[in-house]
KEVEXLUM-616314 format. One record per residue: residue in one letter; x, y, z of N, C-alpha, C, CB in turn. Coordinates in Angstrom, 3 decimals. Glycine has a CB too. Layout:
! KEVEXLUM-616314
{tivex "A",{X,Y,Z},{X,Y,Z},{X,Y,Z},{X,Y,Z}}
...
***
This chain:
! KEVEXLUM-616314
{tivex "X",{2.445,35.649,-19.885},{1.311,35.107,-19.181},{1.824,34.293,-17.996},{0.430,34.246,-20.120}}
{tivex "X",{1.293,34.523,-16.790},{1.871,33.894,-15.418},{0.697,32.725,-15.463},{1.883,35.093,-13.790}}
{tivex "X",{0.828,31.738,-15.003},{0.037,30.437,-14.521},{0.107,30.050,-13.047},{0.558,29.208,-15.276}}
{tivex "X",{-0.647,30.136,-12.666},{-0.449,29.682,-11.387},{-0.722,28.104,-11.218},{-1.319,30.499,-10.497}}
{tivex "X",{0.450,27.699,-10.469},{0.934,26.178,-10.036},{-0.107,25.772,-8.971},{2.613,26.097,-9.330}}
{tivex "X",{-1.199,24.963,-9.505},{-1.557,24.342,-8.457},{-1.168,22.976,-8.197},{-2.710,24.435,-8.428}}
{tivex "X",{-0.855,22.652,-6.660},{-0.330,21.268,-6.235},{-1.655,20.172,-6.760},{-0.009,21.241,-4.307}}
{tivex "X",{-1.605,19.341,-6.530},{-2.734,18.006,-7.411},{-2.191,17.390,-5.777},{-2.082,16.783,-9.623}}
{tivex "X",{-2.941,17.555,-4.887},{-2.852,15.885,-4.011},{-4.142,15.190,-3.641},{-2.099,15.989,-2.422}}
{tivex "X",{-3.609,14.127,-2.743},{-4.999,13.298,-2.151},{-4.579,12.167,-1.091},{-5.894,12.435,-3.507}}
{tivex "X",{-5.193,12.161,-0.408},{-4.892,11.491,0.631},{-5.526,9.779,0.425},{-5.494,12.385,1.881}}
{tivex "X",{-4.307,8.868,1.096},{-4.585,7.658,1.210},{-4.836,7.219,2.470},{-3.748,7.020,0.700}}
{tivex "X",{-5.577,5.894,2.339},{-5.497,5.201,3.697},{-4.566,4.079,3.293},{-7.006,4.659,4.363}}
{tivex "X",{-3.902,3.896,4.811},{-2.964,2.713,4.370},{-2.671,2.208,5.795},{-1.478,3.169,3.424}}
{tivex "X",{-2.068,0.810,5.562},{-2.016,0.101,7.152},{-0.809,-0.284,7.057},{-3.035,-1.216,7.620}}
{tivex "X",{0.038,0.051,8.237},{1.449,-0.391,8.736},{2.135,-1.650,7.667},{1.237,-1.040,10.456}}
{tivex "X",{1.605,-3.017,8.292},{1.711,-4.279,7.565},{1.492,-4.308,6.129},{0.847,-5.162,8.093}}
{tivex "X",{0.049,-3.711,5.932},{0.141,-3.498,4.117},{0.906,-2.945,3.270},{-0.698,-2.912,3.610}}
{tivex "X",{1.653,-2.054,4.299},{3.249,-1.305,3.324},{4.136,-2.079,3.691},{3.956,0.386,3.679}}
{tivex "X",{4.149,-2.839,4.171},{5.240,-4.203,4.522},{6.373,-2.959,5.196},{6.036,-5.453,2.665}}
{tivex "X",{6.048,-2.023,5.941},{6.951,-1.433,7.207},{7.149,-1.857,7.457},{6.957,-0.882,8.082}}
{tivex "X",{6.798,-3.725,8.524},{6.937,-3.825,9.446},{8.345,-4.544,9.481},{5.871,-4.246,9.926}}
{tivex "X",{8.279,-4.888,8.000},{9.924,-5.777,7.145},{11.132,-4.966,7.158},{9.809,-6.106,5.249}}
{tivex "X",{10.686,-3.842,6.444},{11.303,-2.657,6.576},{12.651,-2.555,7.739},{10.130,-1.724,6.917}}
{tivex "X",{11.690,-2.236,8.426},{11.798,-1.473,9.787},{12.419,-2.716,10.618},{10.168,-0.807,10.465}}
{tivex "X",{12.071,-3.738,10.566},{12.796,-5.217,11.245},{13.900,-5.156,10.576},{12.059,-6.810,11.013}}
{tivex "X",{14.070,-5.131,9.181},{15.440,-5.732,8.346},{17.081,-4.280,8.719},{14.755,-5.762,5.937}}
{tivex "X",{16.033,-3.336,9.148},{17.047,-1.970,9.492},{17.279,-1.866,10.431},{16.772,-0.743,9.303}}
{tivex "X",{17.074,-3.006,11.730},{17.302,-2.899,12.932},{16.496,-2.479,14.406},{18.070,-2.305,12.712}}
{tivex "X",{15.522,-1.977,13.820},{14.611,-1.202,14.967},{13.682,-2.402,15.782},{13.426,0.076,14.122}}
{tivex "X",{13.885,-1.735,17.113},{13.351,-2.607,18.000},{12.288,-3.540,17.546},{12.911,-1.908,18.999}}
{tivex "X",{11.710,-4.327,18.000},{10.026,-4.683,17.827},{8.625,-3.743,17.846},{9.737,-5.552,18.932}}
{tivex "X",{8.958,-3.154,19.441},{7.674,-1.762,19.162},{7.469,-1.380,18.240},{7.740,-0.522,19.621}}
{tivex "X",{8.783,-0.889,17.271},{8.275,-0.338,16.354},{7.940,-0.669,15.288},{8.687,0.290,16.205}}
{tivex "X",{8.978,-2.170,14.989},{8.502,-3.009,13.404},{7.378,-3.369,13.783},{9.357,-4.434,12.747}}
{tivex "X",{6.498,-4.591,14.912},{5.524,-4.920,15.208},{4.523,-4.038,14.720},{5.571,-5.134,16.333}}
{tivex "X",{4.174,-2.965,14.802},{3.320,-2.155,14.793},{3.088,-0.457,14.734},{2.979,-2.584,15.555}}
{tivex "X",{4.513,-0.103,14.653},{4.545,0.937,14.730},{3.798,1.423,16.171},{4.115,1.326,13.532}}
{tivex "X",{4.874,0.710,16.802},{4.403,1.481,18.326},{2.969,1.521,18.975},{4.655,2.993,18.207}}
{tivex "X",{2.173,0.777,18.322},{0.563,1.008,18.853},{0.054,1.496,17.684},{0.232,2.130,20.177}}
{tivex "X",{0.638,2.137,16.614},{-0.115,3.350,15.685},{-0.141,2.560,14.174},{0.969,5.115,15.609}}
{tivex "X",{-0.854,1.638,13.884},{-1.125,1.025,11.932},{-1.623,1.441,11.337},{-1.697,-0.021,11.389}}
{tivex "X",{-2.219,2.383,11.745},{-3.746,2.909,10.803},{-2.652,4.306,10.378},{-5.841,3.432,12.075}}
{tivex "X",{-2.944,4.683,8.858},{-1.853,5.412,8.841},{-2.638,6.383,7.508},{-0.253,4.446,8.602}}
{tivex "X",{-2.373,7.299,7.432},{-3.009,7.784,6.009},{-1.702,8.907,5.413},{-4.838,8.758,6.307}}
{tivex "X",{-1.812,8.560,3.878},{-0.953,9.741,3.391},{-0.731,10.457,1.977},{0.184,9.381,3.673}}
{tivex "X",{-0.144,11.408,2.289},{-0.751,12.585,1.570},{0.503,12.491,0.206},{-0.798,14.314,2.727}}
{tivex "X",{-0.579,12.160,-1.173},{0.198,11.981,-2.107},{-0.171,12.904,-2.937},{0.250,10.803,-2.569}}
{tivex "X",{1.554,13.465,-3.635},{1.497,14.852,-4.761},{1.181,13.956,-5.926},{3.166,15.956,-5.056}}
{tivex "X",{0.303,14.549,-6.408},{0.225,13.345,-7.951},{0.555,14.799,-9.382},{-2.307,12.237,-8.218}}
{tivex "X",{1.766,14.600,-10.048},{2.055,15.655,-10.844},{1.468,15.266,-12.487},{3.727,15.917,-10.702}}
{tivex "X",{2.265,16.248,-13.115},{1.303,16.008,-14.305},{2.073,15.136,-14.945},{0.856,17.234,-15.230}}
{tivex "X",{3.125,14.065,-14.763},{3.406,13.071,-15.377},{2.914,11.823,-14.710},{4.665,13.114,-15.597}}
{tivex "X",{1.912,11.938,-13.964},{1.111,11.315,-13.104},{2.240,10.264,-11.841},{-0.022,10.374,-14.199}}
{tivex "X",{3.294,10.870,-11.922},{3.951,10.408,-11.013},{3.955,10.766,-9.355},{4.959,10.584,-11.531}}
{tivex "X",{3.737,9.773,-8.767},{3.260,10.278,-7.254},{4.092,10.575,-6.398},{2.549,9.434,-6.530}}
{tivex "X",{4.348,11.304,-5.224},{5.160,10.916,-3.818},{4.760,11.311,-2.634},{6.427,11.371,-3.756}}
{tivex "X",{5.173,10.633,-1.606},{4.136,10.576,-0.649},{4.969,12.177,0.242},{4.019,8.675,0.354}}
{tivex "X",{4.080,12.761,0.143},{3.864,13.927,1.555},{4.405,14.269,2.322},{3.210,13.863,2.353}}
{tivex "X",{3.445,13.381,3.013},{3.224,13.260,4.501},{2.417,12.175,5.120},{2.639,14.398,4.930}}
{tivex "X",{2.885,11.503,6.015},{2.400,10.218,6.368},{2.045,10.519,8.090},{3.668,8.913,5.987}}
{tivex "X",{1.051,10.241,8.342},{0.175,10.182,9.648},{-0.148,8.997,10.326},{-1.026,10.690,9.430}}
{tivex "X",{-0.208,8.593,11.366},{-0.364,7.385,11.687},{-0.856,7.397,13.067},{0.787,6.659,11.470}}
{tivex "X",{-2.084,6.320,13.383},{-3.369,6.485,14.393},{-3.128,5.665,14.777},{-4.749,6.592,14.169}}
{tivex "X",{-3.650,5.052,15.949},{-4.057,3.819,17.259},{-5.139,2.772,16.732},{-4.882,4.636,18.817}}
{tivex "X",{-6.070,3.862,16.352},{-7.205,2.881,16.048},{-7.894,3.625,14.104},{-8.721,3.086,17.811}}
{tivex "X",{-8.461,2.578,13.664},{-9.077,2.668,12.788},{-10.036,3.843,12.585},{-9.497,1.668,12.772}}
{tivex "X",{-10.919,3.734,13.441},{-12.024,5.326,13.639},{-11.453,6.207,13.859},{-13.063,5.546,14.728}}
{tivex "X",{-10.061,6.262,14.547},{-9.508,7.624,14.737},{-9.029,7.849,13.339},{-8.317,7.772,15.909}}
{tivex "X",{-8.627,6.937,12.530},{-7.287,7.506,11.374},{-8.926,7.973,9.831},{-5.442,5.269,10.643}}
{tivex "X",{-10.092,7.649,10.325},{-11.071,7.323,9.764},{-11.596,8.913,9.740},{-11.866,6.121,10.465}}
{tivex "X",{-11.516,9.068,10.935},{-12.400,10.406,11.262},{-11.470,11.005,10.645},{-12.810,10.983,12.816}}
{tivex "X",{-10.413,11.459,10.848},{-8.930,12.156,10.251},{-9.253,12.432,8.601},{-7.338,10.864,10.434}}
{tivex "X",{-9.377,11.424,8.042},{-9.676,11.528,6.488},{-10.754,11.692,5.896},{-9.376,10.625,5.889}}
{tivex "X",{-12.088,11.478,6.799},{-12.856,11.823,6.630},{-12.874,13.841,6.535},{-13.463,10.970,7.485}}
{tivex "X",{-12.487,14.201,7.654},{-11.978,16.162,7.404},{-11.145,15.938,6.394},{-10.951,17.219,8.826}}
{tivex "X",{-10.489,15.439,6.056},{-9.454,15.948,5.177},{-10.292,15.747,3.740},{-7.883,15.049,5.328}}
{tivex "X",{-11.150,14.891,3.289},{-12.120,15.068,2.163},{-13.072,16.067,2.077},{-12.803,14.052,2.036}}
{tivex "X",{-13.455,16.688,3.304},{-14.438,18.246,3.454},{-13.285,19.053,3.229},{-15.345,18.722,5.172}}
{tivex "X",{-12.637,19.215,3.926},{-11.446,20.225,3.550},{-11.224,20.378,1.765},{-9.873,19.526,4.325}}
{tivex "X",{-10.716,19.562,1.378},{-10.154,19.429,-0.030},{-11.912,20.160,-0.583},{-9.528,17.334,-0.634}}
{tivex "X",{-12.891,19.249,-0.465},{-14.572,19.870,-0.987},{-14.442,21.097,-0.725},{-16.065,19.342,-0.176}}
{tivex "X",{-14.739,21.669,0.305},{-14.368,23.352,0.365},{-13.733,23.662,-0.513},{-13.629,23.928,1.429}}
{tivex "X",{-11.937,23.461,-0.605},{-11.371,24.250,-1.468},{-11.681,24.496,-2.732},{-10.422,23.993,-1.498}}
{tivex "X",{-11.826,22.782,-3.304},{-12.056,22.936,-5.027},{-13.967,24.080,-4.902},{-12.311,20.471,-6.091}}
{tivex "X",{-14.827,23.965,-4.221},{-15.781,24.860,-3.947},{-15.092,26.368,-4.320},{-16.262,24.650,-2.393}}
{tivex "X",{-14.241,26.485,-3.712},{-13.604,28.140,-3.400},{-12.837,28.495,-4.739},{-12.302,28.252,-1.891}}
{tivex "X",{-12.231,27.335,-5.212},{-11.570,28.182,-6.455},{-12.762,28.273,-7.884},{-9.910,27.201,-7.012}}
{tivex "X",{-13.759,27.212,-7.470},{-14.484,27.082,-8.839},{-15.388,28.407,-8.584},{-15.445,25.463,-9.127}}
{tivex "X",{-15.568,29.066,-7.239},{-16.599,30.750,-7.155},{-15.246,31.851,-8.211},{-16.827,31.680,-4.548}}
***
């Protein structure tokens, strides 16, 4: 019997400073632009595998200018995901 592997993810929102990057990224040397703020870009969202030992890891990480932009972003990415689980449950 074959099973087919489906991935389990979901996307987060998350902000530069709230992942304490900005420590990170200061304590490893990188300019200010980029610890400060990641260059202009905090608003950040990312894409976590959650497996069946419910252990997570992150993706893919995206990162916006402004809030409404990283907003609108995840907002498609929750229709997207709706579609799919739609498509496998036909």
């Amino acid at each position: 019997m074959k099973y087919k592997q489906i991935m389990k993810y979901k996307q987060i929102k998350v902000h530069w400073k709230t992942e304490e990057l900005d420590k990170k990224y200061k304590d490893n040397g990188y300019p200010k632009k980029v610890w400060k703020d990641n260059e202009g870009m905090p608003f950040g969202i990312y894409t976590i595998e959650i497996g069946e030992d419910n252990f997570e890891s992150i993706l893919d990480a995206e990162w916006f200018c402004t809030k409404e932009e990283r907003d609108f972003v995840f907002k498609k990415y929750q229709e997207w995901i709706k579609e799919d689980e739609l498509k496998e449950e036909a």
